[in-house]
ROTI-407036 format. One record per residue (C-alpha): z, y, x; residue in three letters. Coordinates in steps of 0.05 Angstrom, whole numbers, plus 5000, padded with zeros to 4 digits. Each point is the difference from the previous one (the first is absolute). Layout:
N
ZYXALA
...
***
This chain:
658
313239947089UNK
493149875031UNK
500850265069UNK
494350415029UNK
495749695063UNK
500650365061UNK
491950205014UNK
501050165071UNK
502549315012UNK
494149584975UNK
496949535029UNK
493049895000UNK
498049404955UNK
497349515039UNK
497049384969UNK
504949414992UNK
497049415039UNK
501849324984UNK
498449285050UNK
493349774952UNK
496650605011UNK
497049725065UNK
494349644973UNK
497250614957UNK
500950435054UNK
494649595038UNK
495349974943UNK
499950784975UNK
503450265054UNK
507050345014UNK
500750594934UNK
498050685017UNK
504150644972UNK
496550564965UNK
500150515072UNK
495649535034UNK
493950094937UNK
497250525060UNK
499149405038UNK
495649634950UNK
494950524998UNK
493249765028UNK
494450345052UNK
492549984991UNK
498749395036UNK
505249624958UNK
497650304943UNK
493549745012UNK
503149344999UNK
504550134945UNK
494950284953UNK
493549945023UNK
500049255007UNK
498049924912UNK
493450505026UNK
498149735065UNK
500949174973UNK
494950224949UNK
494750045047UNK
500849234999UNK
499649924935UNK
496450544967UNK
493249905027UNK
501049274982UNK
501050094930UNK
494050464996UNK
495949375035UNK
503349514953UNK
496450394934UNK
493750055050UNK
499549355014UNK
494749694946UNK
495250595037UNK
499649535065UNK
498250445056UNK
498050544960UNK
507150064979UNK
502250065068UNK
495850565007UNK
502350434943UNK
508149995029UNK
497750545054UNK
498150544938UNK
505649754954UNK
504850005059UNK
498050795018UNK
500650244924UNK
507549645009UNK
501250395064UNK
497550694967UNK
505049924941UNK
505649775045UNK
499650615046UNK
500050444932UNK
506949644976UNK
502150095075UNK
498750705005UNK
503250124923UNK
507349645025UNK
500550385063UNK
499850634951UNK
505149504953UNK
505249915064UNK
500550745017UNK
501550274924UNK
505349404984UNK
502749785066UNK
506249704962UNK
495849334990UNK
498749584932UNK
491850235006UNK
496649974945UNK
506049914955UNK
502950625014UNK
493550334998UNK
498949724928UNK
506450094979UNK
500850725018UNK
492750234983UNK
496749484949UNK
506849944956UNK
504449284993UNK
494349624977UNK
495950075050UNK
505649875051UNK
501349474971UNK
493549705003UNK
499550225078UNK
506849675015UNK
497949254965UNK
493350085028UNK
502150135077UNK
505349384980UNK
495049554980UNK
495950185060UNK
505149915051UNK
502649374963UNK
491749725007UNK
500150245073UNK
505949575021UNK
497249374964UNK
492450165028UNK
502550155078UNK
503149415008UNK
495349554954UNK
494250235047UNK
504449895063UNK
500749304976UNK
492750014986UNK
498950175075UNK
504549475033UNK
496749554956UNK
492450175031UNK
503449905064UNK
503949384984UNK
496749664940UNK
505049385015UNK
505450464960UNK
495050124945UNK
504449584950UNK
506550425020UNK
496850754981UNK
505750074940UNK
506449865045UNK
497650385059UNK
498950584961UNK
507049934972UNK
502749945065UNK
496750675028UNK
502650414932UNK
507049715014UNK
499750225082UNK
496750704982UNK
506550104937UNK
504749815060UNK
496650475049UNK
499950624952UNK
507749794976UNK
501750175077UNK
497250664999UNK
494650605013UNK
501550005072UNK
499949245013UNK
494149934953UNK
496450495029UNK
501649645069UNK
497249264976UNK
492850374977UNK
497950485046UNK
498149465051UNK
495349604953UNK
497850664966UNK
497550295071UNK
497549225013UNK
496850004944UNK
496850615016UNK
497549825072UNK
497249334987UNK
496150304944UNK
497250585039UNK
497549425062UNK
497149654943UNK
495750584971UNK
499150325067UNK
496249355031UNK
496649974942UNK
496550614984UNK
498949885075UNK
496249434993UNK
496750314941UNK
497450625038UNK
497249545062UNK
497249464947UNK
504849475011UNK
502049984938UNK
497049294962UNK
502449784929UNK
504749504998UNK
498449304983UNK
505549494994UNK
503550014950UNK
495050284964UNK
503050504950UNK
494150274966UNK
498449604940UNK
492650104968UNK
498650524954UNK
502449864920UNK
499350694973UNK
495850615011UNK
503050645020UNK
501850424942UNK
504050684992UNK
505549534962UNK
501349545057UNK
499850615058UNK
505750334946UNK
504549295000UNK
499149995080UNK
501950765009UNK
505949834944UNK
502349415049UNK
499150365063UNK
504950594975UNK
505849645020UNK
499350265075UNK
502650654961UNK
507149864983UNK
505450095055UNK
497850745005UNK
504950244942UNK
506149715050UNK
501550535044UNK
501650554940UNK
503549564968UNK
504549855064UNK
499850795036UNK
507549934996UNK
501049495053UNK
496050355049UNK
503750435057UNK
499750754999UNK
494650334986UNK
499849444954UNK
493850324969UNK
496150095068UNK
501349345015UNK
498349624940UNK
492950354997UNK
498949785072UNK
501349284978UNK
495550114940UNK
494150255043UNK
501149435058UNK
500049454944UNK
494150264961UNK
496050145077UNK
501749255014UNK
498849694936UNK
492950394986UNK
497149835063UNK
502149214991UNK
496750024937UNK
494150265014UNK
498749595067UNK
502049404959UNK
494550154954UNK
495050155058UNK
501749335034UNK
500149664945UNK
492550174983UNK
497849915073UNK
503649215002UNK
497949714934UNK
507949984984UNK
501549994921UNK
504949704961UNK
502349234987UNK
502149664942UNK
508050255004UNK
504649284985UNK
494549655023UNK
500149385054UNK
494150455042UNK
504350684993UNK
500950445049UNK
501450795003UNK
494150535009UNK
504150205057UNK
500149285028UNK
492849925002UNK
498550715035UNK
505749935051UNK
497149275014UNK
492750335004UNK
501950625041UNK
504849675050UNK
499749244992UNK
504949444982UNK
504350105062UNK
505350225018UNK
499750704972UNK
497549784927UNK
507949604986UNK
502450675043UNK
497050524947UNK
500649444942UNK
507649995008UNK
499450795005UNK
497350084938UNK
503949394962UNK
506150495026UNK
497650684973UNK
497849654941UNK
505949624981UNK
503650625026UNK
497150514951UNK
503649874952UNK
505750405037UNK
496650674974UNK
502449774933UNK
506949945020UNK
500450655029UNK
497050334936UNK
502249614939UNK
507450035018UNK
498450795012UNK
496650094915UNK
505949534974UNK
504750455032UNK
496650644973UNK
499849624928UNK
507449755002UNK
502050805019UNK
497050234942UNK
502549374956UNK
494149644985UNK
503849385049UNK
506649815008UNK
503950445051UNK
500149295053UNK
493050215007UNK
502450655031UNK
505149785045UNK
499049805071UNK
502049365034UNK
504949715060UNK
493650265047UNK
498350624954UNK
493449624971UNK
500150044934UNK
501049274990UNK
499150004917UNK
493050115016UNK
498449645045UNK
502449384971UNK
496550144928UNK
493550135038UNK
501449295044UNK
500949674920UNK
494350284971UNK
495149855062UNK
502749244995UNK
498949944930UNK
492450275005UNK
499049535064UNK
502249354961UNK
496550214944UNK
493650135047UNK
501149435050UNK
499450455053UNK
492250095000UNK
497350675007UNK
495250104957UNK
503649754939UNK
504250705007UNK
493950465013UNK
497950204933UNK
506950334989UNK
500450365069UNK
497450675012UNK
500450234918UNK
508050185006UNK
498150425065UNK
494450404972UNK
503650104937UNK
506650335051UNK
493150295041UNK
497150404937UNK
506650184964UNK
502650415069UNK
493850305009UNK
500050284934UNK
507350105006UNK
498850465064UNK
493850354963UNK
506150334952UNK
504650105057UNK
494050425040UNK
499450404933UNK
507650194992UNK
500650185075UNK
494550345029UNK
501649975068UNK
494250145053UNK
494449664990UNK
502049714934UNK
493949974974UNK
496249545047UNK
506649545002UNK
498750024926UNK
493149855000UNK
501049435054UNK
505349694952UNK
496150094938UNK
493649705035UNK
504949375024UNK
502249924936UNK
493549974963UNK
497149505050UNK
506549545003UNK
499650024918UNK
493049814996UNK
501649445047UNK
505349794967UNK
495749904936UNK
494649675044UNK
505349475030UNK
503949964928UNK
493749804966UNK
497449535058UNK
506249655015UNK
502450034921UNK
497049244976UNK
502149765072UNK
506750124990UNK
500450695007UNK
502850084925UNK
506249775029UNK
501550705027UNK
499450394940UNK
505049514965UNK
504850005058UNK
499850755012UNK
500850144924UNK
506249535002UNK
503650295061UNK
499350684965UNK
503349754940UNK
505949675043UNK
500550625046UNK
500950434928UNK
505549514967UNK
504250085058UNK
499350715010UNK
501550024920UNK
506049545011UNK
503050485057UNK
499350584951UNK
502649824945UNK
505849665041UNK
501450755029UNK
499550314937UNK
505549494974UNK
504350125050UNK
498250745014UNK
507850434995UNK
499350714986UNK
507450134987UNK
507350085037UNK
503349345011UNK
505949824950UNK
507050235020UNK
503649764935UNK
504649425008UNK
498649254992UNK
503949604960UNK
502849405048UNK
495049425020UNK
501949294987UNK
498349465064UNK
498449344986UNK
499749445053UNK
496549494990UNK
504449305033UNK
497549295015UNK
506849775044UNK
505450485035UNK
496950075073UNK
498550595048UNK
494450274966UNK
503750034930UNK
505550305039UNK
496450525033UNK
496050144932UNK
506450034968UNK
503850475047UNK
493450514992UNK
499950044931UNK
508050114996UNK
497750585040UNK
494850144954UNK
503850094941UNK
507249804961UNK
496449624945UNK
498049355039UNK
497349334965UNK
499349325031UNK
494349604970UNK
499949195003UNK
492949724969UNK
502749394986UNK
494049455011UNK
502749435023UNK
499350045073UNK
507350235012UNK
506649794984UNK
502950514956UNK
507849885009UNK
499049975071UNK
497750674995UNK
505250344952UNK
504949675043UNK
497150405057UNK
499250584965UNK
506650044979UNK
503049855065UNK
495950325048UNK
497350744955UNK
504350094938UNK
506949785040UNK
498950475057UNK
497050554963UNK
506250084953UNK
505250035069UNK
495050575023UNK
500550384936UNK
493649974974UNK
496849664940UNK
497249365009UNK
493049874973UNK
498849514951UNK
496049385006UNK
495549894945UNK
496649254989UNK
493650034969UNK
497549464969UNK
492449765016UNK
498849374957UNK
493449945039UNK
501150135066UNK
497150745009UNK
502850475057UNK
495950654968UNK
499450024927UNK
508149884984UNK
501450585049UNK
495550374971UNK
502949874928UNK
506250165027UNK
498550645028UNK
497450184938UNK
505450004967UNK
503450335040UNK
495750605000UNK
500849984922UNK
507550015017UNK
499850675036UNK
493150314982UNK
501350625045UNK
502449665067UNK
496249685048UNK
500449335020UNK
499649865085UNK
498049275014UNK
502349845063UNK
496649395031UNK
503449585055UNK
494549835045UNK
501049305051UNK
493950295057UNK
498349585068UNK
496050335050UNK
495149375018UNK
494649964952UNK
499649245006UNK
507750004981UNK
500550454952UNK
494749514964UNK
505849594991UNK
504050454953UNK
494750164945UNK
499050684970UNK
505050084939UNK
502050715015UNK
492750225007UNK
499249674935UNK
505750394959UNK
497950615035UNK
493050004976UNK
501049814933UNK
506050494992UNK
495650615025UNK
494149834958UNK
504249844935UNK
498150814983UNK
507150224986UNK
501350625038UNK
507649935003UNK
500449485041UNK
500350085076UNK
499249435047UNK
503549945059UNK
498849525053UNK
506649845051UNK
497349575058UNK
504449495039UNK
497349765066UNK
500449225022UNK
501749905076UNK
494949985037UNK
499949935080UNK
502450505044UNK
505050214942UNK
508049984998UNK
500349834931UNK
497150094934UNK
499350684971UNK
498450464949UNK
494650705004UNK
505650334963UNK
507150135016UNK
505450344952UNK
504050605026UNK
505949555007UNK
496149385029UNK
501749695068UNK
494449985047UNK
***
């Protein structure tokens, strides 16, 4: 009789810890248990770090890629950034103003997802989720591509080594986020805020300059190549297109409210405002100082390359000391941004795997409470589009920015319906500020679609398409595996006929023993199966067999087992067991047949490389044969290993001598 656990008693379960846990302690960190998730929330100024870093490092970049499209204008093009840079800055402050509204109505996180999903119907979720994926999967691979791209212009020596450093800053920023909100959020809030600072000198001593007339163009290198094209509304369209990647980053915070303190939802529109303050004002005295020093873009992968930001921090301040100090500043935030990925992507994979549309791993946090799944997928995909780019910058561009605005105008539509089925106060101009961001973000999503579409833009619309096919055949898969195995009735009381155990047996040793004692437990109707291959000596064993099971079995009482030999003229382990079991099933078509598998296990990986992987092998092929009367039972057996008395088996008998 099963005796009944005394609930008062228990202990709480504390994880088992074995010696070789040392080493991944160091690397991820000691685990953490689920009370301590309080302790992984994050503050404004971490959350600045944490999610403001994809916004703020596109201040380095953004106004770049505008110059890059610019370029055949000469100095004419450097002239136009300033007006293409403030129409950027009006529409950013719109899809600012429309998230803040987005954080306070769904302050459970997954941003425009859930607003899609819950407003615009699955579709359109859907098309949010792969969009913001796509985004945040660009954003890793562009971060640290331009970081690169900025220790380059300081360093061209390691101009031939772009590809591996990049690599090596995506594998340091998965290892950092593996660790942790907290400890992540530790590691970036110093180069955020040093970012920050070193940027601000910069533009401060220069617009200085520029009001007492200090201010004098550049002239070595000299960036500005002659004039090759006229200015035309096409080209100002391709450089406004270009220069909208300073916009993504913003969606972040409302996709990550949850992992703010409380008030979560005061905080995380104080960290929106502080990141849009900072990263408006570096944009437009970027643009400002840009026109006043001559600065415009450089060939990108060329031997004379070097950043926008390289040439104005050299013009403002000099080559001394403080250019490598604000250099390494910005190769940090840069290569650094990517981090705002890994706080949201993780975040929409675990809203998608909760509603099905990803495996449940997706869901489930790790040994530091980061969800780990995600993290690592993100790290695989980001690797895959940095090989595939080389690491350079601009090869990325034309796909960047069309995932976010697609995420920007779906949740401002998405909020348009919410405002008209809760009418709050002041619905209506919430409403009309969301309708207005959505109209704008659309339209520029169809200006930067079209632009960027022969450039390698079209890549988007295939990928997007594709995820939202993948992210459907899994959700189908989950639901029709629930509607299979969906039970709407009482369980069955009436009685089972008698199961039959078969054990399978190479050579009479512990772990046939112990197999063979469970499944006498098991049931009365026991069978002892031999495939006969070749690599044993048969007699031997019958000897032992009858000697050592049948002999002692009979002076207890009980009926021996049988051994059966089957023949396999070819040497198979899985198909004449398989055969066999067969026809035993056709022998008693209403019983159930229990295979129970002796299992030899060591506890060293490198040993138990010695013994091979036969019982894994039976196993799998007997649960996949399809026949739903036969149960597989595995019976480990333990080898010694040090700091044990002897060998030993997981399971004991009632009657079995410790």
């Amino acid at each position: 009789m099963a005796q009944t656990a005394d609930m008062g008693s228990r202990r709480p379960y504390l994880p088992r810890r074995r010696g070789g846990n040392g080493f991944v302690d160091l690397l991820l960190g000691r685990p953490l248990t689920s009370a301590q998730a309080m302790q992984e929330k994050t503050g404004v100024l971490t959350g600045v770090a944490l999610l403001g870093l994809d916004a703020l490092s596109s201040a380095a970049y953004g106004p770049e890629a505008a110059l890059t499209v610019l370029r055949p204008l000469g100095p004419a093009g450097v002239w136009l950034l300033l007006p293409i840079t403030a129409a950027i800055v009006g529409l950013l402050m719109i899809v600012a103003g429309s998230y803040a509204q987005t954080i306070a109505a769904y302050p459970s996180g997954g941003g425009a997802y859930t607003v899609a999903r819950q407003n615009l119907g699955r579709g359109a979720g859907l098309l949010a989720a792969t969009a913001l994926m796509l985004d945040y999967m660009l954003n890793v691979a562009v971060g640290i591509s331009a970081g690169t791209g900025a220790l380059v212009s300081a360093f061209p020596a390691l101009r031939p080594h772009v590809l591996p450093i990049a690599l090596g800053i995506l594998a340091l920023l998965t290892l950092v986020n593996l660790r942790g909100v907290s400890e992540a959020g530790a590691v970036f809030v110093v180069p955020t805020w040093f970012f920050i600072g070193s940027l601000s000198v910069v533009l401060l001593v220069g617009l200085y300059k520029l009001a007492m007339g200090l201010a004098t163009p550049i002239q070595a290198p000299p960036p500005l190549a002659l004039p090759t094209a006229s200015v035309g509304a096409w080209l100002v369209i391709r450089a406004f297109a270009s220069g909208c990647t300073a916009m993504t980053g913003v969606e972040a915070i409302s996709n990550a409210v949850p992992i703010f303190r409380d008030p979560a939802i005061r905080r995380a529109r104080l960290t929106l405002a502080i990141i849009v303050g900072v990263l408006v004002t570096m944009l437009l005295g970027i643009a400002l100082l840009c026109r006043a020093y001559g600065v415009g873009a450089t060939v990108p992968g060329s031997a004379g390359y070097q950043t926008v930001l390289s040439q104005l921090i050299a013009a403002v301040m000099g080559r001394g000391a403080f250019y490598f100090v604000a250099m390494a500043a910005i190769l940090c935030v840069l290569a650094l941004s990517a981090n705002t990925s890994y706080a949201g992507f993780p975040l929409v994979c675990q809203v998608l795997a909760r509603e099905r549309y990803l495996p449940p791993g997706f869901a489930h946090r790790g040994r530091r409470l980061a969800l780990s799944r995600g993290i690592l997928t993100l790290s695989g995909l980001a690797a895959l589009l940095l090989i595939a780019c080389r690491g350079i910058t601009d090869r990325l561009i034309p796909l960047f920015a069309i995932g976010a605005l697609m995420a920007f105008t779906l949740s401002q539509a998405g909020m348009v319906v919410h405002w008209n089925r809760h009418r709050g106060e002041g619905w209506r101009w919430r409403r009309a500020l969301n309708g207005f961001g959505a109209v704008m973000t659309a339209l520029t999503l169809v200006i930067v679609g079209v632009s960027k579409f022969a450039h390698g833009g079209w890549a988007a619309f295939v990928i997007v398409p594709a995820g939202i096919l993948l992210l459907s055949r899994v959700h189908a898969a989950y639901t029709r595996t629930r509607q299979d195995t969906e039970l709407r009735r009482p369980v069955h009381l009436s009685p089972a006929p008698p199961m039959v155990a078969v054990v399978p047996v190479d050579r009479w040793s512990h772990a046939s023993e112990t197999a063979l004692r469970f499944a006498l437990e098991l049931s009365d109707d026991v069978r002892a199966v031999h495939i006969c291959s070749g690599d044993t000596d048969e007699k031997e064993l019958d000897s032992h067999w009858q000697h050592f099971v049948q002999g002692p079995l009979l002076e207890a009482g009980r009926r021996p087992p049988p051994l059966v030999h089957v023949a396999s003229p070819y040497r198979a382990l899985v198909w004449p067991l398989l055969d066999y079991l067969d026809a035993l099933l056709a022998e008693s078509p209403e019983r159930t047949v229990a295979i129970v598998l002796p299992e030899l296990l060591e506890a060293r990986w490198y040993r138990a490389m010695l013994y091979g992987r036969r019982s894994e092998l039976l196993r799998s092929a007997l649960l996949l044969s399809g026949e739903r009367r036969l149960v597989v039972v595995s019976v480990p057996w333990y080898l010694r290993s040090a700091g044990q008395t002897a060998p030993h088996s997981a399971w004991h008998a009632p009657d079995a001598q410790p």
